[in-house]
Backbone as numpy.savetxt, mean C-alpha at the origin, in Angstrom:
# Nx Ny Nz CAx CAy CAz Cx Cy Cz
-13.32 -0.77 65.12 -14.30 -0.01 64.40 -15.02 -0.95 63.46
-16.58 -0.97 63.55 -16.99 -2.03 62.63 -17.73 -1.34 61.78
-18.14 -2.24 60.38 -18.54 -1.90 58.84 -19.09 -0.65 59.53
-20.08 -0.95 60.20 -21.25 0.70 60.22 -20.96 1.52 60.92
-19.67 2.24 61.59 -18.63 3.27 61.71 -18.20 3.80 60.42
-17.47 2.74 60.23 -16.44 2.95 58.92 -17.45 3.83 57.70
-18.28 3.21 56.92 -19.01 3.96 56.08 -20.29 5.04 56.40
-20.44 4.94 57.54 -21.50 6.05 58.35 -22.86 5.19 57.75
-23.15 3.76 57.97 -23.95 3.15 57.94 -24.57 2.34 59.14
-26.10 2.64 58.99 -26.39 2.25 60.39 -26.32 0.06 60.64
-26.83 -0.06 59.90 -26.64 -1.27 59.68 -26.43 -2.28 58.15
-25.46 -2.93 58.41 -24.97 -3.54 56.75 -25.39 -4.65 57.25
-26.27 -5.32 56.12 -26.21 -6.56 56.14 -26.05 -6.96 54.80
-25.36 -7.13 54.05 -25.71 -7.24 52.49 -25.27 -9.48 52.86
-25.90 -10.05 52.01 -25.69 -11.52 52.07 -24.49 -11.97 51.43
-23.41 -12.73 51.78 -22.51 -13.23 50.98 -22.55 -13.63 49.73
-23.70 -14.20 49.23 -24.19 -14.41 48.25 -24.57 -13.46 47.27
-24.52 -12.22 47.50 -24.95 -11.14 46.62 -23.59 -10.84 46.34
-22.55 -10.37 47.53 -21.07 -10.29 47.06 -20.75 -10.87 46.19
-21.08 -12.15 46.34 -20.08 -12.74 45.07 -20.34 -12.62 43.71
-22.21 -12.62 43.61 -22.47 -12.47 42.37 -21.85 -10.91 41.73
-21.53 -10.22 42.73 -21.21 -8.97 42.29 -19.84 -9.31 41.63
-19.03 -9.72 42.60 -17.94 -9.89 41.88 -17.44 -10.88 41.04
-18.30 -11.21 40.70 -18.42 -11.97 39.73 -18.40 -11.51 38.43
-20.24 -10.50 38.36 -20.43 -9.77 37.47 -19.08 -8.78 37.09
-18.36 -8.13 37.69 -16.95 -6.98 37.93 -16.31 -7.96 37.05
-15.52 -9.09 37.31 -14.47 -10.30 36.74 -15.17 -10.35 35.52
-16.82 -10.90 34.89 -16.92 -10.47 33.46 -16.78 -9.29 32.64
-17.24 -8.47 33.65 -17.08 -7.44 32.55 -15.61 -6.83 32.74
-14.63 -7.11 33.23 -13.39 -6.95 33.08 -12.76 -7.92 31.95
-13.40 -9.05 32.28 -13.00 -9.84 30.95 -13.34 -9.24 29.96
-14.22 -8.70 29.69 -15.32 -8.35 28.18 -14.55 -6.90 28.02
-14.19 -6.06 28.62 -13.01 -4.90 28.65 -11.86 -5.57 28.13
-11.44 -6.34 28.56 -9.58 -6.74 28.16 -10.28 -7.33 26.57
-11.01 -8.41 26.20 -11.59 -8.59 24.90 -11.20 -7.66 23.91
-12.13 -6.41 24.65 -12.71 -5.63 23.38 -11.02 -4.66 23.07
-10.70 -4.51 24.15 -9.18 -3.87 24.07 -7.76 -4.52 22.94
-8.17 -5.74 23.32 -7.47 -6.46 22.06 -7.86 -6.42 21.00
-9.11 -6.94 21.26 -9.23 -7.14 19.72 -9.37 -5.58 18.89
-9.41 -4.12 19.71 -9.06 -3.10 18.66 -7.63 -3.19 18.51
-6.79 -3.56 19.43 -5.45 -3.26 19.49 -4.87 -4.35 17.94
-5.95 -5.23 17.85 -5.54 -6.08 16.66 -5.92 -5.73 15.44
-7.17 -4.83 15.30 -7.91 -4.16 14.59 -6.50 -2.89 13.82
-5.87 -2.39 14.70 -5.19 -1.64 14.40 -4.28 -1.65 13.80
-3.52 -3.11 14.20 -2.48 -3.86 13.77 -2.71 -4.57 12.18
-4.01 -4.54 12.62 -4.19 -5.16 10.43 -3.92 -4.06 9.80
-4.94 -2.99 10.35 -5.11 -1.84 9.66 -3.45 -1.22 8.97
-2.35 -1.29 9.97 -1.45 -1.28 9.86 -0.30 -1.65 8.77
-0.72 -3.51 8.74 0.14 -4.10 7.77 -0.77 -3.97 6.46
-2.06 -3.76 6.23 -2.69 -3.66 4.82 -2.23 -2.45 4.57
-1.99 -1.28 5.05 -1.05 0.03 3.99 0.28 -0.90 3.57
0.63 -1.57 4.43 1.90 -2.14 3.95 1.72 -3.38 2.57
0.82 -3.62 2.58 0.56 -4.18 1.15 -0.64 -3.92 0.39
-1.03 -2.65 0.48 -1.92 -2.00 -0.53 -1.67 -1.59 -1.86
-0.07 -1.99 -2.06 0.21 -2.31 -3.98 -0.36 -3.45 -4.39
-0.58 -4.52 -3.39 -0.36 -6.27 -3.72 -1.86 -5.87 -4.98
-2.60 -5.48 -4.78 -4.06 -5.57 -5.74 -3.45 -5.26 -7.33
-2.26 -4.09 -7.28 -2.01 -3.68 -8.44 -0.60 -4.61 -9.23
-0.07 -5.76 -8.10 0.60 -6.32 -9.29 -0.02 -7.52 -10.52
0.81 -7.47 -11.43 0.65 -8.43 -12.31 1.36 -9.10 -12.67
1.58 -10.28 -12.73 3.02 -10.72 -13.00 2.76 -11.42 -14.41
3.84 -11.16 -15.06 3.93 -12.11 -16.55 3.54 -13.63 -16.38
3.24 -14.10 -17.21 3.24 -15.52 -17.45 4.51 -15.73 -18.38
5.62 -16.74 -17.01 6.13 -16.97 -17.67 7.57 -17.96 -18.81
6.28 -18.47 -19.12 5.47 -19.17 -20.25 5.91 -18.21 -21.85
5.13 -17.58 -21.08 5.03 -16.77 -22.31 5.65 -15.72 -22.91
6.87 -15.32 -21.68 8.05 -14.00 -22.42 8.95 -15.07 -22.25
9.20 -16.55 -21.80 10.31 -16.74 -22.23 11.44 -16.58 -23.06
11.04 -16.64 -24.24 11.54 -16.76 -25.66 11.42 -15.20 -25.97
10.90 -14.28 -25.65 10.45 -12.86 -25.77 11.81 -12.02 -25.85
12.08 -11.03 -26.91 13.55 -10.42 -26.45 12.61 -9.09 -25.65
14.23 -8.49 -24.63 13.12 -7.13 -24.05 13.99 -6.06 -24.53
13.67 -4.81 -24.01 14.39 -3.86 -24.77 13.92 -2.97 -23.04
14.78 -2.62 -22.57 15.26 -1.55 -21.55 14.67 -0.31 -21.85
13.62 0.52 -21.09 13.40 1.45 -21.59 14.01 2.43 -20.71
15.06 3.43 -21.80 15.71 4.37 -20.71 15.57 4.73 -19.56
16.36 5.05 -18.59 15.55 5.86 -17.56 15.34 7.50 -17.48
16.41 7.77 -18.90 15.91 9.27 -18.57 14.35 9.20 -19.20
13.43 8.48 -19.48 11.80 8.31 -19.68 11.34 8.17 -19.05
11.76 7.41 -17.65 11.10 7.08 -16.53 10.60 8.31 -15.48
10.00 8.43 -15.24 10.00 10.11 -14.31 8.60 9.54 -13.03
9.08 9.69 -12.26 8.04 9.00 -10.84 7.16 10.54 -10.22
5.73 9.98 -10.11 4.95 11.22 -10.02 5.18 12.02 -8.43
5.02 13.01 -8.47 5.69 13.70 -6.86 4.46 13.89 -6.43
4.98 13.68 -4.96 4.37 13.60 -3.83 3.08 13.66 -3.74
2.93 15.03 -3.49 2.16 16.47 -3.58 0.53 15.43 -5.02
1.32 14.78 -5.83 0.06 14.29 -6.71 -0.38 13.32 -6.96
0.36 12.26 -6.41 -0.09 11.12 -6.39 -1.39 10.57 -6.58
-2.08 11.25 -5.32 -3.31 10.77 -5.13 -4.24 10.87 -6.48
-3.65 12.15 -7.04 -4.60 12.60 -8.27 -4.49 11.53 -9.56
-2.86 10.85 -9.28 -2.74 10.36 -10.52 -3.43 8.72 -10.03
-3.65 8.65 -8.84 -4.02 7.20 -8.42 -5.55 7.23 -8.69
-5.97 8.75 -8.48 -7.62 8.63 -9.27 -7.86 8.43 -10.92
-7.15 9.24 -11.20 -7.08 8.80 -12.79 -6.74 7.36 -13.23
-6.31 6.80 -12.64 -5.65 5.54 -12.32 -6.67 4.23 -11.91
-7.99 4.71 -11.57 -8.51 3.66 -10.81 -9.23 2.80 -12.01
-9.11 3.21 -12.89 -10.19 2.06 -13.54 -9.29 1.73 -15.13
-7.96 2.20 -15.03 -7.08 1.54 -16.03 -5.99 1.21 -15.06
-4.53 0.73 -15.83 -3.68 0.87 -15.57 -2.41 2.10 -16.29
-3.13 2.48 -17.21 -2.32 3.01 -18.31 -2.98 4.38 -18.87
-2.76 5.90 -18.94 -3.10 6.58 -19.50 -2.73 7.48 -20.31
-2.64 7.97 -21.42 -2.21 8.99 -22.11 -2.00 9.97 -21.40
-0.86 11.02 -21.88 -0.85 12.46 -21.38 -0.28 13.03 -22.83
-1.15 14.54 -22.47 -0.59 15.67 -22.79 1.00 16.03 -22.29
1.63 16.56 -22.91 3.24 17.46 -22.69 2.68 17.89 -21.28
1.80 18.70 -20.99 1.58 20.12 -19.95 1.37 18.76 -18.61
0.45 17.98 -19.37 0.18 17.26 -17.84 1.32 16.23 -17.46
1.71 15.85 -18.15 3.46 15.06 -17.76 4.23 16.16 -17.11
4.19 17.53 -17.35 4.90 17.84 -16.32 4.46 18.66 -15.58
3.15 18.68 -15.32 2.11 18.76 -13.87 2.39 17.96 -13.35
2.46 16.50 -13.15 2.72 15.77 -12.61 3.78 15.13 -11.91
4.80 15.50 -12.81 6.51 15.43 -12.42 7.40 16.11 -12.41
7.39 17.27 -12.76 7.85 18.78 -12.58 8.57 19.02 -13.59
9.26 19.97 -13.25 9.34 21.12 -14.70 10.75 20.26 -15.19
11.02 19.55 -14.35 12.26 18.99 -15.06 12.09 17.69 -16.10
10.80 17.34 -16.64 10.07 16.78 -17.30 10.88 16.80 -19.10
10.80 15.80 -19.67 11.18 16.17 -20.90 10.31 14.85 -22.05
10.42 15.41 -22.84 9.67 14.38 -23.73 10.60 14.43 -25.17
11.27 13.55 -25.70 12.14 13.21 -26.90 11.02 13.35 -27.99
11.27 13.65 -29.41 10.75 13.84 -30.51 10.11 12.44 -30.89
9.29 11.93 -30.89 8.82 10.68 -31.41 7.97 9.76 -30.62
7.95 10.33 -29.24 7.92 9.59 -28.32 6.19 10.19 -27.39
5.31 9.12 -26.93 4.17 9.77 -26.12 4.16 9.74 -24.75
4.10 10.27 -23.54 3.88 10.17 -22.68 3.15 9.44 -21.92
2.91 8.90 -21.04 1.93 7.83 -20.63 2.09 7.55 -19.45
0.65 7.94 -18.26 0.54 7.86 -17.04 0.79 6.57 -16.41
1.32 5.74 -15.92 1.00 4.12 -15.80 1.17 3.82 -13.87
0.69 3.03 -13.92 0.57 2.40 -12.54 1.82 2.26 -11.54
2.21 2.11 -10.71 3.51 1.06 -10.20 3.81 0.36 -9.19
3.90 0.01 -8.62 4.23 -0.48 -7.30 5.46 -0.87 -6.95
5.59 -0.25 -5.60 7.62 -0.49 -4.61 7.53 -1.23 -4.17
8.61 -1.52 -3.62 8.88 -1.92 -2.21 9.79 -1.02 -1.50
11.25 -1.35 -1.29 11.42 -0.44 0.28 11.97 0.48 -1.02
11.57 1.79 -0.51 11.85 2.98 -1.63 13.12 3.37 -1.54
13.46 3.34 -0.56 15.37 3.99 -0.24 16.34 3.15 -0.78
15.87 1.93 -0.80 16.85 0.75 -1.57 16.54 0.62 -2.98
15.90 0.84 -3.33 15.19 0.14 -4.51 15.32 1.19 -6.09
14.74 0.93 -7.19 14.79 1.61 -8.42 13.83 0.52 -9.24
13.26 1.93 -10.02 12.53 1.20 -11.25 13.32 0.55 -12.76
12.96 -0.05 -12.84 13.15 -0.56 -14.37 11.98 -0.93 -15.28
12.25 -0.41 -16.42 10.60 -0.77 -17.42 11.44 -1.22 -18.60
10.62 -2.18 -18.81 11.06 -3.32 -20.33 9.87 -3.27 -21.19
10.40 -3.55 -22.47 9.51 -3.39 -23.63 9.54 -5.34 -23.87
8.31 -5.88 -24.15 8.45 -7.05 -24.22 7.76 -7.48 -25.34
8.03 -7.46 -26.57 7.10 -7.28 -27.50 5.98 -5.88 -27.30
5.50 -5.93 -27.50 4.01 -5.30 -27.02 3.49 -4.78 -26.31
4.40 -5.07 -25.05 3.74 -5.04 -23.84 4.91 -4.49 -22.63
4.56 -3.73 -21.44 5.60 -3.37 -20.68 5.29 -3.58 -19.11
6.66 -3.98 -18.94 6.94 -4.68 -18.10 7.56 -3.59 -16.46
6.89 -3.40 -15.82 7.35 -2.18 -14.69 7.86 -2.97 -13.49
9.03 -3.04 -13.46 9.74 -3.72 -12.32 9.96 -2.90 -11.32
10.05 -2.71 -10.04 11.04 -2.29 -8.98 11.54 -3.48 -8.19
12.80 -3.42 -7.67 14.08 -4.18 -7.19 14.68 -3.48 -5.98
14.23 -3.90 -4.97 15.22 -3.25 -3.73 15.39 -4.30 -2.64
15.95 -3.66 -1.18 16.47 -4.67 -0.55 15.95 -4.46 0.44
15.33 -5.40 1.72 14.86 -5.51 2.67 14.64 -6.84 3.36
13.91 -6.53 4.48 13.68 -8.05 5.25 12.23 -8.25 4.93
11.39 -7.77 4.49 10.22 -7.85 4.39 9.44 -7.58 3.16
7.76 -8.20 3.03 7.60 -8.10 1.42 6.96 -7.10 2.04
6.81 -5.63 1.17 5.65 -4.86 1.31 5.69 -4.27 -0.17
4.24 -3.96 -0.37 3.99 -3.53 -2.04 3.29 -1.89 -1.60
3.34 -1.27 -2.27 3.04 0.67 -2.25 2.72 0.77 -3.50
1.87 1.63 -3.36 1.22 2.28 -4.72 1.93 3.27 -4.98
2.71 3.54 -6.23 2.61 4.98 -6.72 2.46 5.00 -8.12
2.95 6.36 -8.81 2.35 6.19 -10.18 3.83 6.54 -11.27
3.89 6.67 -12.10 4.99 7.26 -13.02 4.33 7.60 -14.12
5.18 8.68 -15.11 5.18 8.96 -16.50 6.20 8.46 -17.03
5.50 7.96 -18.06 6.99 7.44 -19.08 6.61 7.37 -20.38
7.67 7.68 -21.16 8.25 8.28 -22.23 7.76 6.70 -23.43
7.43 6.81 -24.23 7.16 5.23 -24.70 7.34 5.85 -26.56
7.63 4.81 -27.21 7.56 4.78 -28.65 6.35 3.89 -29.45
6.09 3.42 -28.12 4.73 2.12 -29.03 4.19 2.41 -27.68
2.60 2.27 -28.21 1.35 1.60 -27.13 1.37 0.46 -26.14
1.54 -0.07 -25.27 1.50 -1.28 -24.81 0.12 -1.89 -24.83
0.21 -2.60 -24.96 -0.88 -3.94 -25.56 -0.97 -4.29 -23.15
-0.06 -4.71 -22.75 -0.56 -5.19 -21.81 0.67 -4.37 -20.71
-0.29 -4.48 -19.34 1.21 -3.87 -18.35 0.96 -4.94 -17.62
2.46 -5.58 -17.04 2.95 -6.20 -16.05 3.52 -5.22 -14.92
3.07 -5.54 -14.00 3.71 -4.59 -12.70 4.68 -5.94 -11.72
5.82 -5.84 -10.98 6.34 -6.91 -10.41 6.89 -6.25 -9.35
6.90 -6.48 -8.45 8.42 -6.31 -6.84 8.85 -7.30 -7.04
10.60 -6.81 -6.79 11.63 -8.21 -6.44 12.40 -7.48 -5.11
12.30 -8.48 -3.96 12.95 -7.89 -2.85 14.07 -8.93 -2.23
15.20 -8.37 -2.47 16.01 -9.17 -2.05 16.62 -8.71 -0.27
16.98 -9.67 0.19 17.45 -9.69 1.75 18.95 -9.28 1.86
């Protein structure tokens, strides 16, 4: 059975030379397909690891230089209170153009729930923070002179930094915030 059976064509003549350019043209643009396929598949893959370090903008680390000699002072953790879920986002808007904000009683515990408490002497204050792996890890905040110091400490194989926010309980203003991750293996 020849070509012009097979396709119900009366006569084929197409030139060898046109074949090839054809398949030729097919082999680029298969190349230019597998391209564009990667490079979203890589597109995706950034997209990926930048949530995984979308705290890195918000740390700050001490100079230090300059708390060497500094005594610190532990600030409780029943002050510490980490903002839930559900509000984050709200406190990360309030958040965008300081690091540090006052609160009202009502909005400290809008923000962190009713199990919220505030000691006699003491102001509330929205502040920044950044994790790492959350299931391992815990905050610590230091008074350093003047200035406070927002640590989290957990354990993993990998650096990744997360945004979230906290209220905390303070007796003085801070002059400056340090934000830090320490991730140990």
């Amino acid at each position: 059975m020849g070509d012009r059976d097979r396709y119900g064509m009366d006569d084929v003549n197409i030139p060898q030379k046109t074949i090839k350019k054809e398949m030729l043209e097919l082999k680029t643009v298969k190349k230019g397909l597998i391209f564009i396929l990667l490079f979203i598949l890589l597109l995706l893959g950034a997209c990926k690891g930048s949530k995984r370090q979308e705290g890195a903008e918000w740390l700050r680390e001490p100079d230090i230089e300059d708390i060497q000699n500094v005594q610190y002072t532990d600030i409780p953790p029943t002050d510490i209170y980490e903002v839930t879920a559900s509000k984050v986002n709200i406190a990360f808007s309030a958040l965008q153009e300081t690091t540090i904000s006052k609160l009202e009683p009502e909005s400290a515990i809008w923000y962190t729930g009713h199990y919220y408490t505030r000691p006699p002497g003491k102001q509330a204050y929205l502040v920044r923070a950044v994790y790492g792996h959350a299931g391992t890890g815990a905050f610590s905040l230091k008074r350093l002179d003047d200035d406070l110091l927002i640590l989290h400490e957990s354990l993993g194989h990998s650096t990744i930094y997360q945004k979230t926010a906290l209220v905390v309980n303070l007796d003085y203003e801070p002059d400056q915030i340090f934000i830090r991750v320490g991730i140990d293996e």
